[in-house]
C-alpha angles and dihedrals in degrees: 000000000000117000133180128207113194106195119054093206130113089291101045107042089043076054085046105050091039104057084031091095098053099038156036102257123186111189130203127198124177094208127079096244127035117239109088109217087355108109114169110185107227086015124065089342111061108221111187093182098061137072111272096222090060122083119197132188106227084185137351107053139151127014135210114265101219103013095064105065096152091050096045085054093054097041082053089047083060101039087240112173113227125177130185118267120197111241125203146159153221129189116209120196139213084232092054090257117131122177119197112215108232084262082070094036092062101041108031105039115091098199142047087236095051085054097054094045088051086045097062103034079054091055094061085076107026100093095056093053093046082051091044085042087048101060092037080059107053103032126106140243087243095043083052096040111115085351116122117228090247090072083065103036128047143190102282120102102275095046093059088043090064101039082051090061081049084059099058104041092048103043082226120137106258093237085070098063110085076059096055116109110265083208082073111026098045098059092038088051090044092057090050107075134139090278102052121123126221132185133194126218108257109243089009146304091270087071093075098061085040084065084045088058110040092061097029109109100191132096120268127190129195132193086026116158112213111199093164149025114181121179128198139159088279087054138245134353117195111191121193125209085250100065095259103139113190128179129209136189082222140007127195111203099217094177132104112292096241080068098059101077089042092059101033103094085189111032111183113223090259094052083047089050099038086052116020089100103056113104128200107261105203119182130158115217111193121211104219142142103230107127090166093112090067089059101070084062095052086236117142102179112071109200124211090256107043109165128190151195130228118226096241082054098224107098140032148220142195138215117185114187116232105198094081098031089049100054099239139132117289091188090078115093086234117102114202121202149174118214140186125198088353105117096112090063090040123101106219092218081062104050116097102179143008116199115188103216123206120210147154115276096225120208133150091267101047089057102051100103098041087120103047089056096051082051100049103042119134091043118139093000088294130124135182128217131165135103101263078081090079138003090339098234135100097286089050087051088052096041096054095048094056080050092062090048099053095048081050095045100249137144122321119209 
């Protein structure tokens, strides 16, 4: 068959490598460079202003080690090298406070004084966050089910510490996340404890899709400008801005869902019902070396989650440091981070290099018919594909799109 994808991030090319070997498979992405929210400086994204010989991740980083099981087949498909990467946190507060989760405490106090102080300025908090960890626990896929996040956590100090951490794995504004599904963020948070492993992919996430690529057969075209997709009994029509008209026996939309409506020239009501409430979620992350923020707090290790709050105490930003999570050197006097509504603390001499990052706004209303479109896929010609049908991470992106190649007859891994 023929078979379109229109989207060239996690979702679509795993869709794309997978059914490559049973058909005969075309991809559009809008975008310049494939990837999606994969931006691998000195890989898929050019960066005059940094060394050639370094590689950093401006999005998509680092994965769980035991709680991805689709994303580590297919990184082992492509005989792609991963290797564990520590992972810690500090929490900075509008009132000067600033708490280190034990991950920090261990590897970021020099003393055993230092880590007893950390230790008990840390157990202020702990019990709420057992409580919080507790429910999250225990509670079930039907209690979660149409119910917001802010109905589990909420406004002490361990509560924003986690919805911060909300905030960073899903590129959403921290005032949205009271709003964001419990279905999708409990059993996230319950997977995240102190003992959870994570690993980085070695030389960047972008090597991954380079594997994709140097064994995929099909057509792909960038920078291409989609203005229609019309379905009938003889199949699907795809018709570009330019004129280019191509038809296809299938298509898999592997976008965001706020896209979908906006591309289908014939939506049928249930499409209408199944996407009409996903919004467009916009945010820009910056790449820099200004470490000048920590310094306010007198702090001299940066862990890979640093959250803080803003002074007027009603939004949030993050700075990981890349350093660790990238697999570099940490002897250098150079500091690399990734920040995200940070600008005001940024100095733009500092900055390398700025990504703009599309994703799916989540709410309880936008999710409600996950499940509808998983179990009618396939009608009229037309697929889904894309993380925010599942658990709306890396390993959802890669799980859907295995999904999609099983209904289609490809490659099984």
């Amino acid at each position: 068959m023929k078979i379109a994808i229109i989207g060239g991030g996690a979702a679509g090319m795993t869709a794309a490598h997978l059914l490559d070997k049973t058909h005969d498979i075309t991809l559009f992405e809008k975008q310049p460079i494939l990837g999606g929210n994969i931006r691998t400086l000195n890989k898929n994204v050019a960066c005059d202003s940094l060394d050639q010989n370094i590689t950093l991740d401006n999005g998509v980083i680092e994965f769980q080690r035991d709680y991805f099981p689709n994303f580590h087949k297919l990184m082992h498909n492509l005989q792609v090298p991963l290797e564990h990467t520590p992972i810690s946190s500090e929490l900075f507060l509008a009132n000067d406070r600033y708490y280190k989760s034990t991950g920090a405490i261990r590897y970021g106090c020099k003393t055993k004084w230092e880590k007893l102080s950390e230790s008990l300025n840390l157990a202020s908090i702990i019990f709420s966050y057992l409580n919080v960890y507790a429910r999250m626990h225990f509670a079930n896929q039907n209690s979660i089910r149409n119910r917001p996040v802010s109905d589990y956590l909420g406004n002490n100090i361990s509560a924003r510490w986690l919805k911060m951490l909300l905030m960073y794995a899903y590129s959403m504004p921290y005032k949205k996340i009271d709003d964001f599904p419990a279905e999708i963020a409990i059993p996230l948070l319950a997977h995240s404890g102190m003992n959870t492993k994570w690993e980085r992919i070695v030389g960047g996430v972008y090597s991954y899709i380079e594997k994709i690529l140097m064994q995929f057969s099909g057509s792909i075209h960038c920078n291409a400008n989609i203005i229609s997709v019309t379905r009938d009994s003889s199949g699907v029509e795809i018709q570009l801005i330019n004129g280019d008209q191509y038809h296809f026996d299938k298509i898999i939309f592997a976008t965001t869902p706020d896209q979908i409506l906006t591309l289908l020239k014939d939506p049928t009501e249930n499409e209408i019902k199944r996407f009409k409430d996903w919004k467009l979620n916009t945010i820009n992350t910056i790449i820099h070396t200004d470490t000048s923020i920590y310094k306010h707090f007198g702090v001299t290790y940066f862990s890979e989650f640093d959250l803080f709050q803003n002074k007027n105490n009603e939004d949030s930003g993050y700075n990981a440091y890349l350093d660790r999570l990238c697999g570099l050197s940490t002897e250098d006097d150079i500091n690399f981070s990734l920040a995200y509504n940070m600008e005001q603390h940024i100095a733009p001499d500092k900055i390398i290099d700025t990504q703009q990052h599309n994703s799916p706004m989540y709410n309880v209303e936008a999710i409600r018919y996950r499940q509808e479109i998983l179990q009618t896929n396939g009608e009229n010609h037309t697929y889904h594909a894309g993380a925010y049908l599942f658990e709306g991470l890396h390993e959802g992106a890669v799980t859907s799109g295995f999904v999609v190649s099983e209904l289609l007859g490809g490659l099984r891994l």
